[in-house]
C-alpha positions as CSV (number, residue, x, y, z in Angstrom):
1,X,-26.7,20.9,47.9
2,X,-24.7,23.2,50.0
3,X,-24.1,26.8,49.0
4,X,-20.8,28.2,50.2
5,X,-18.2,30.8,49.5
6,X,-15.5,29.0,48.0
7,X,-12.2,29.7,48.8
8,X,-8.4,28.3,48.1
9,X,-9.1,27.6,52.6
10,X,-12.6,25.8,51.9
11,X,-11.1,23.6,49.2
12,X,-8.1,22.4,51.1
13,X,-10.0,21.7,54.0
14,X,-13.3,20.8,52.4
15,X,-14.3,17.0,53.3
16,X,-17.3,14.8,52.6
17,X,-20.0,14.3,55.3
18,X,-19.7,10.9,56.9
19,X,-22.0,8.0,55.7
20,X,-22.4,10.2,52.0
21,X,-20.3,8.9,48.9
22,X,-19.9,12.7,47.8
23,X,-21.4,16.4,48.4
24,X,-21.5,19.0,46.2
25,X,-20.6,22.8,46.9
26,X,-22.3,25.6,45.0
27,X,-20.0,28.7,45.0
28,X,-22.0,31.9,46.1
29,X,-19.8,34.0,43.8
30,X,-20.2,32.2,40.5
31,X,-23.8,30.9,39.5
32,X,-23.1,27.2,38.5
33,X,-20.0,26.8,39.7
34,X,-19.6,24.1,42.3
35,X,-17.1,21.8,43.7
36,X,-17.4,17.8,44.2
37,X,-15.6,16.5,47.0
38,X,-15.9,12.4,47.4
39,X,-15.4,10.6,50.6
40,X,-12.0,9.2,48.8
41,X,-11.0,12.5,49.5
42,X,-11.0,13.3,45.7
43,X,-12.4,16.5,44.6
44,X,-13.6,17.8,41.2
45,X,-14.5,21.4,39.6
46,X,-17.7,21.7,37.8
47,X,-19.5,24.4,36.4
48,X,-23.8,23.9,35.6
49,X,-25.4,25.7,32.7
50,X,-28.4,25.3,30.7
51,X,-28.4,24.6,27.1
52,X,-30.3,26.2,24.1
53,X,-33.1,23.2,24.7
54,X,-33.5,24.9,28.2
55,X,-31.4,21.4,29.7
56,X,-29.5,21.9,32.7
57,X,-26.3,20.6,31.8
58,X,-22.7,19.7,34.1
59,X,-19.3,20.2,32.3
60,X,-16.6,18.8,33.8
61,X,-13.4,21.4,34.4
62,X,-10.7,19.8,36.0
63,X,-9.3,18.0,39.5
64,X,-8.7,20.7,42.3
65,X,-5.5,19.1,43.2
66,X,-4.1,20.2,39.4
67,X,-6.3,23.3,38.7
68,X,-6.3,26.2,40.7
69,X,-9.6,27.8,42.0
70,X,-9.1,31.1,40.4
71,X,-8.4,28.8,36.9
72,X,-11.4,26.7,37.5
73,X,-13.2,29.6,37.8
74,X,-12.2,31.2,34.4
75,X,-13.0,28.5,33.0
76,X,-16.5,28.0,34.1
77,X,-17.8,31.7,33.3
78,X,-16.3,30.7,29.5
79,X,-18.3,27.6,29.3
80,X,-21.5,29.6,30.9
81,X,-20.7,32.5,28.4
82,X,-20.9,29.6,25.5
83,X,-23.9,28.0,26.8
84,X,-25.7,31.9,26.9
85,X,-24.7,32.7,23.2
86,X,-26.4,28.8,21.8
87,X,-23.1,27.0,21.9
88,X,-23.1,23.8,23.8
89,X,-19.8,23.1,25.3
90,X,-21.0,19.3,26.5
91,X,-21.6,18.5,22.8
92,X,-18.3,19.7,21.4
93,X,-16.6,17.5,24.0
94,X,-18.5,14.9,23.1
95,X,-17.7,15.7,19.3
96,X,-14.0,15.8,20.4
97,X,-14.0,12.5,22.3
98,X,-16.0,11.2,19.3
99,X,-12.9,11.7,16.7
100,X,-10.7,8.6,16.5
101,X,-6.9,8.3,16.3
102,X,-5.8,7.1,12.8
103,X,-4.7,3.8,14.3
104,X,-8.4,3.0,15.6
105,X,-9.6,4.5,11.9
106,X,-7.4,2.1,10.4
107,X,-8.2,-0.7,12.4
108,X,-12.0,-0.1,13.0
109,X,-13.4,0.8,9.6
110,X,-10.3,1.1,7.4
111,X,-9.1,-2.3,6.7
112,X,-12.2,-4.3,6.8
113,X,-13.8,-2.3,4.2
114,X,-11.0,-3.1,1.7
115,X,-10.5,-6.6,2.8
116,X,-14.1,-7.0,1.3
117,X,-12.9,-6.0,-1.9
118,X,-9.5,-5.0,-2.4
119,X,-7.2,-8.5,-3.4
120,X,-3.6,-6.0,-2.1
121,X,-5.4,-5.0,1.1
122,X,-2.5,-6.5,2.5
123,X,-0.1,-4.5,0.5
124,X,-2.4,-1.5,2.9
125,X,-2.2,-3.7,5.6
126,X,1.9,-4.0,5.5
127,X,2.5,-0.2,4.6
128,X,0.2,0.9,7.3
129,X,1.6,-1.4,9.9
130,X,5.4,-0.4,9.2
131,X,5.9,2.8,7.7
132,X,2.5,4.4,8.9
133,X,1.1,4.1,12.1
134,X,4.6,3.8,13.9
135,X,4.5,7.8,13.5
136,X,0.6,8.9,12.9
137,X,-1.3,6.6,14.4
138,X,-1.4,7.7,17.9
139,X,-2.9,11.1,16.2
140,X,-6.7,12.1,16.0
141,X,-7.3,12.5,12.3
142,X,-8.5,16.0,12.6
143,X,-4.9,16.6,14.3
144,X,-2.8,14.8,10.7
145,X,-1.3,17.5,8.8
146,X,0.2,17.9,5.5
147,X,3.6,19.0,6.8
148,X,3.9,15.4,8.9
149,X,3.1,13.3,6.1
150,X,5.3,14.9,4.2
151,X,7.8,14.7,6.4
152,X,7.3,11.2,6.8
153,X,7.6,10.4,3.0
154,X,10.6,12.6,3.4
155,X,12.2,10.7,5.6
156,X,12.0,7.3,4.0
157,X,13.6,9.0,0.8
158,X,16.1,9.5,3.1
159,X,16.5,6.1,4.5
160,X,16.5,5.2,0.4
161,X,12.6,3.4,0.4
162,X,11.7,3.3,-3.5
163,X,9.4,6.2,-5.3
164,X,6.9,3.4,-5.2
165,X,7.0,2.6,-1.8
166,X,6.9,6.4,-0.8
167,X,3.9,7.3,-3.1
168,X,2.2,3.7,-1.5
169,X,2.3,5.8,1.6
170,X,0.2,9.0,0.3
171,X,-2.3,6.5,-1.7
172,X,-3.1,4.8,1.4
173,X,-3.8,7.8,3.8
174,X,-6.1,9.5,0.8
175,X,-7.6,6.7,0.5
176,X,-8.1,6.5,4.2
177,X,-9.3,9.8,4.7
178,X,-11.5,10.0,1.6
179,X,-13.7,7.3,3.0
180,X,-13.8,8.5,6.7
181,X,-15.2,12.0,4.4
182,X,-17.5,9.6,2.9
183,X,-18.4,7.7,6.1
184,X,-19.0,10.9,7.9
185,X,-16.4,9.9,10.4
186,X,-15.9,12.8,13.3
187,X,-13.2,14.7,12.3
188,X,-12.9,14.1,8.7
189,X,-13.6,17.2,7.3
190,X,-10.6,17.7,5.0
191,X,-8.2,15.4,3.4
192,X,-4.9,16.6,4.3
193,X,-2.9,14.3,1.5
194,X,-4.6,17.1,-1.1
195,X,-1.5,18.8,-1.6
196,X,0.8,16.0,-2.0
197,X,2.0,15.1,-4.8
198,X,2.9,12.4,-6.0
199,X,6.9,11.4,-7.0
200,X,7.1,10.3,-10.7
201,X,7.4,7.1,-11.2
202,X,11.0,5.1,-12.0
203,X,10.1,2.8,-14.4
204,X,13.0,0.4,-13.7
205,X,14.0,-1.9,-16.5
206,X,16.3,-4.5,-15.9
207,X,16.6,-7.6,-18.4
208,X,18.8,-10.2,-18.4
209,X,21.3,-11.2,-21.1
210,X,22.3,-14.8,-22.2
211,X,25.6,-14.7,-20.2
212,X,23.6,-13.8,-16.9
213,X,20.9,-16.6,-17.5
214,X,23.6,-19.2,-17.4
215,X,24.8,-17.6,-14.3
216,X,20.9,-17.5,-12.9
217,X,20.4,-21.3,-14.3
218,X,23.6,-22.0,-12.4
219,X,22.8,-20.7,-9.5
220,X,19.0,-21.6,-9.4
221,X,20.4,-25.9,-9.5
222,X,23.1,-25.7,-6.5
223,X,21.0,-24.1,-4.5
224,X,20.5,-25.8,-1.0
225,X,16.5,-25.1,-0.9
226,X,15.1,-27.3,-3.4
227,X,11.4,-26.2,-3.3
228,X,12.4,-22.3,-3.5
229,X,14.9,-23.0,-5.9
230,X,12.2,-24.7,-8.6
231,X,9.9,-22.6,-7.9
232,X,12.3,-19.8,-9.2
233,X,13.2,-21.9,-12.4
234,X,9.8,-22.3,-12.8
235,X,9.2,-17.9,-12.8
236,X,11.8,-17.4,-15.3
237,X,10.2,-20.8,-17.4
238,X,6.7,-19.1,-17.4
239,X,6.9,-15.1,-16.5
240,X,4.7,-15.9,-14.1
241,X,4.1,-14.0,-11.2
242,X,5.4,-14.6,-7.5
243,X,2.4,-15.7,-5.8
244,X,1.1,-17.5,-9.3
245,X,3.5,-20.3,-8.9
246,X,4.2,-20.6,-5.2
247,X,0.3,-21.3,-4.6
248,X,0.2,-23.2,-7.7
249,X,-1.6,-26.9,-6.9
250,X,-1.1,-29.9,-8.8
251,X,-4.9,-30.2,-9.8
252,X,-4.0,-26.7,-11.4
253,X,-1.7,-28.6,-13.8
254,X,-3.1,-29.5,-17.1
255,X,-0.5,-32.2,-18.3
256,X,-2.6,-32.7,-21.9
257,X,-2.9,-29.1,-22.9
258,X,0.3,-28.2,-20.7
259,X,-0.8,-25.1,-18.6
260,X,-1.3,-24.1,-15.4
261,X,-4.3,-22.3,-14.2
262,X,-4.3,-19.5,-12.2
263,X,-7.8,-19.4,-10.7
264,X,-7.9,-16.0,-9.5
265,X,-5.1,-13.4,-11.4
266,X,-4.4,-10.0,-10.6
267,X,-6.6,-8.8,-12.7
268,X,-9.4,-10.8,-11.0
269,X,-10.2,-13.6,-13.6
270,X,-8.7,-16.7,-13.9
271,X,-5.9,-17.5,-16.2
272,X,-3.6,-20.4,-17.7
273,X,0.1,-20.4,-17.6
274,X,1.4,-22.1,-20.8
275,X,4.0,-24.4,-19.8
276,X,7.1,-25.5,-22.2
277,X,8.9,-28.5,-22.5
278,X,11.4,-27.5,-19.8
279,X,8.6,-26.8,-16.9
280,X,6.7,-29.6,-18.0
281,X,10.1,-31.3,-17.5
282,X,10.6,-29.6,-14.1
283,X,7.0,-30.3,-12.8
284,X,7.7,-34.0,-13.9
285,X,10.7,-34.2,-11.4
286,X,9.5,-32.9,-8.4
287,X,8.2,-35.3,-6.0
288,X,4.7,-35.0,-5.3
289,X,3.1,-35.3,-1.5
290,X,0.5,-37.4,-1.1
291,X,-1.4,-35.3,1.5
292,X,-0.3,-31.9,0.2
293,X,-2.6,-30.1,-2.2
294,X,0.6,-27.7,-3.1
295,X,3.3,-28.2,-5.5
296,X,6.2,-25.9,-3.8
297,X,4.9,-26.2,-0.2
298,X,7.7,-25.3,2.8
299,X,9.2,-27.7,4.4
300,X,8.2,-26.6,7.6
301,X,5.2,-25.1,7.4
302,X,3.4,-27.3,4.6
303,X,2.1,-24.2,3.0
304,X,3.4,-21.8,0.5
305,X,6.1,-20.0,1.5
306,X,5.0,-16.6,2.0
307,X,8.0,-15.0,0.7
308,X,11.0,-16.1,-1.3
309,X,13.6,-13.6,-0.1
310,X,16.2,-15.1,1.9
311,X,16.7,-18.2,-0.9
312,X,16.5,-15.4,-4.0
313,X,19.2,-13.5,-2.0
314,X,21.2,-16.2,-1.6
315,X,20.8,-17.4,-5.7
316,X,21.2,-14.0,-6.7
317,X,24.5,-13.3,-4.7
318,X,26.0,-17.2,-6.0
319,X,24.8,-15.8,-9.7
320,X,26.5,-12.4,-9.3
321,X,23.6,-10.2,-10.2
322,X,23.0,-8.1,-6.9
323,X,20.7,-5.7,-8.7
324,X,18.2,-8.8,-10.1
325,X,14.9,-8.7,-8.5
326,X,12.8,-11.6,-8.5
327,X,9.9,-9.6,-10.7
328,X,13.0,-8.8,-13.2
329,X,12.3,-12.6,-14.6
330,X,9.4,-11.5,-15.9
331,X,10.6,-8.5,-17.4
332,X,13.1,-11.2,-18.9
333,X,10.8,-13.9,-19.9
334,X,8.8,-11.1,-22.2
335,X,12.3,-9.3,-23.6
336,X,14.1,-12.6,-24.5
337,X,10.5,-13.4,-27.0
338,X,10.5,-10.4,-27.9
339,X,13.5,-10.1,-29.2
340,X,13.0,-13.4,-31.0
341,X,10.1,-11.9,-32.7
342,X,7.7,-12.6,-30.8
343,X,4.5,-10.2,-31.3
344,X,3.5,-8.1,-28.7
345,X,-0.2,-9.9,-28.6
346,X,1.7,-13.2,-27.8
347,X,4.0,-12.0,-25.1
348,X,0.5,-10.4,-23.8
349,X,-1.1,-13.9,-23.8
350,X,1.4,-15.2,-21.8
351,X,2.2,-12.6,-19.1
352,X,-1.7,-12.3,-19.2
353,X,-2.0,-8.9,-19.2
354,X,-5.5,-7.8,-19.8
355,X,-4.1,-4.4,-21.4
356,X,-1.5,-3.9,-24.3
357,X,-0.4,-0.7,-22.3
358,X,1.1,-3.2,-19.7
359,X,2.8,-5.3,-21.9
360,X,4.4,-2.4,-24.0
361,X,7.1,-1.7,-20.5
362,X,8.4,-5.3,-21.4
363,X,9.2,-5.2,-25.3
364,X,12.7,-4.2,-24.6
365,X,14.5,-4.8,-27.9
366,X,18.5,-5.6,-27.6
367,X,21.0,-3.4,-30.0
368,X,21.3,-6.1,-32.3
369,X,18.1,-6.9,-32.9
370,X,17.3,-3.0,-33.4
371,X,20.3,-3.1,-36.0
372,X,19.3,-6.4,-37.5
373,X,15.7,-4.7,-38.0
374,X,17.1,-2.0,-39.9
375,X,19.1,-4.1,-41.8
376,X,15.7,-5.6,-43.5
377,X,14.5,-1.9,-44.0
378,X,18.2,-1.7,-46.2
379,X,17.7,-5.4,-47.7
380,X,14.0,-3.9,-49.3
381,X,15.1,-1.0,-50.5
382,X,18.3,-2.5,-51.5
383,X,16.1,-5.2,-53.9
384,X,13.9,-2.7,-55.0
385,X,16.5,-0.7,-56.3
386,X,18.0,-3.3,-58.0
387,X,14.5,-4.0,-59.7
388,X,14.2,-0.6,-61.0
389,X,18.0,-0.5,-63.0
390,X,17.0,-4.1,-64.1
391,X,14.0,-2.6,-65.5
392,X,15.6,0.3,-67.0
393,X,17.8,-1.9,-68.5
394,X,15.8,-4.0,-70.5
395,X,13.7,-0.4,-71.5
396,X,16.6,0.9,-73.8
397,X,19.9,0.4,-71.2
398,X,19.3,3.8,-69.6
399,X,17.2,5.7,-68.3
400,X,16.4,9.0,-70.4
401,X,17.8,12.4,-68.7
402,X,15.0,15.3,-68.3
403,X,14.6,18.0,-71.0
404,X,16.5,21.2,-69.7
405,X,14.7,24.2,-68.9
């Protein structure tokens, strides 16, 4: 270990003695302080110290060919001057090289823990993947501010993403973050969704009207994509939901007691679909594969399709309702018994809600049948005061004025 007077001379001319991989130079002017030079020709700045433990400890500073001497230098007496006031400057490295980027988070910890138990972890999965990581996830967590999720949200309003979409986006990083706090993950120390609120909700109704189901019924029988298609009829049949039908089996079907079970719902028990004439009549016509457990199985794949977009864009366009989403026949399905009288109880039944609360969004009522309602208010009281004149009637003919006062 060579103790010389470094200089910016010495370390440009400074080599590594032949036959040795490296040498190191102490500096005569800085206790600790030393230079690494490797028979590569590479050379590295480090400055010794000993820790509160009485270790002698080596911090690495920097590359001579990118620091200067006289910068290398400053920072060695800091890290000395850390070391001689308790602070280890090895460990917060450490501590800092310990903190992962929200993508490794996510990936690491993040999504197999809610695999295990969440049944939408791939709702996280999908809002992570597009609208999160794409701009966070190269950050350390303790580096994720407020101000850049909030300008993310900010700019998917922008783009015209949902309130539901943009409020997925906070859920999903608190939830994040409030088990990496929970895990003791390095660098979770505070949330930094807590001041974000969250957009009220837009509870979007849209039901359609008799005209628009003959369009929809219309559309739903042309269309070119047979499987998709009956699988739609069979959502605005049942109020069932997507992924309800288009992983329904044929051993689900109960053809005596006409329903379909649903062995795993969203609210985690299973559930039977009651099926009416007209889906029993549909699941009657479809032509069942002998080696496929499925009853609307792709035609390429063999599996459920994963999503019905493309043929629900192209039924929706042909039935002239560009504002119908596919969920919207379930909102339907519940407003059209509804309006036929239906109780509430019923209709929750059937959309197998496991709450009345959740129902209660879908008993829409129609103008006429919230006139023909009042209407029997007026027919009761109407009869009943017929009943009292016939009464008074057959008392005397009238009906005795009040002594005045």
């Amino acid at each position: 270990m060579p103790r010389v007077q470094l200089t910016p001379t010495f370390v440009r001319t400074a080599a590594c003695p032949e036959g040795a991989k490296k040498v190191d130079y102490f500096d005569l002017e800085q206790r600790g302080f030393m230079l690494e030079v490797r028979t590569s020709g590479g050379m590295t700045y480090y400055q010794r110290y000993t820790d509160a433990r009485g270790r002698e400890r080596q911090y690495k500073i920097g590359p001579a060919d990118v620091l200067s001497l006289s910068a290398a230098r400053r920072q060695g007496r800091t890290i000395a001057a850390q070391a001689l006031v308790g602070a280890d400057p090895q460990a917060r490295r450490s501590e800092l090289r310990a903190i992962p980027t929200l993508a490794e988070l996510v990936r690491d910890r993040y999504l197999p823990h809610v695999k295990s138990y969440k049944r939408s972890w791939r709702t996280d999965e999908t809002v992570l993947r597009v609208h999160i990581l794409p701009e966070l996830g190269p950050q350390c967590i303790d580096l994720i501010r407020a101000e850049a999720i909030a300008a993310l949200v900010e700019r998917m309003r922008q783009k015209g993403y949902a309130t539901g979409t943009t409020n997925r986006v906070v859920i999903v990083l608190r939830h994040a973050f409030n088990l990496a706090r929970k895990w003791r993950v390095p660098g979770a120390n505070d949330n930094p969704t807590a001041g974000i609120n969250l957009a009220p909700d837009v509870n979007r109704e849209r039901f359609i009207d008799f005209d628009e189901a003959q369009r929809l019924v219309a559309a739903i029988e042309s269309d070119e994509n047979r499987v998709a298609a009956r699988s739609i009829m069979l959502l605005l049949l049942t109020g069932g939901r997507r992924n309800e039908i288009t992983h329904a089996k044929w051993e689900y079907v109960d053809w005596e007691n006409r329903t379909l079970l649903v062995p795993l719902s969203k609210s985690g028990k299973p559930r039977s679909i009651a099926l009416n004439a007209a889906a029993m009549d549909l699941l009657r016509s479809i032509g069942r594969e002998s080696d496929n457990p499925y009853i609307f199985p792709s035609p390429v794949t063999g599996r459920p399709s994963p999503s019905l977009h493309f043929p629900w864009e192209r039924i929706r366009k042909h039935a002239r309702l560009p504002d119908l989403r596919l969920h919207d026949l379930r909102h339907s399905f519940a407003s059209f018994l509804v309006n036929k009288g239906v109780s509430l109880y019923v209709v929750q039944g059937l959309l197998g809600h496991a709450h009345t609360r959740y129902t209660q969004r879908y008993a829409h009522l129609t103008a006429d049948t919230l006139r023909e309602a009042a209407e029997e208010v007026a027919g009761v009281i109407g009869a009943a005061g017929r009943g009292t004149a016939a009464s008074g009637a057959h008392a005397g003919g009238s009906v005795p004025a009040r002594n005045a006062t």
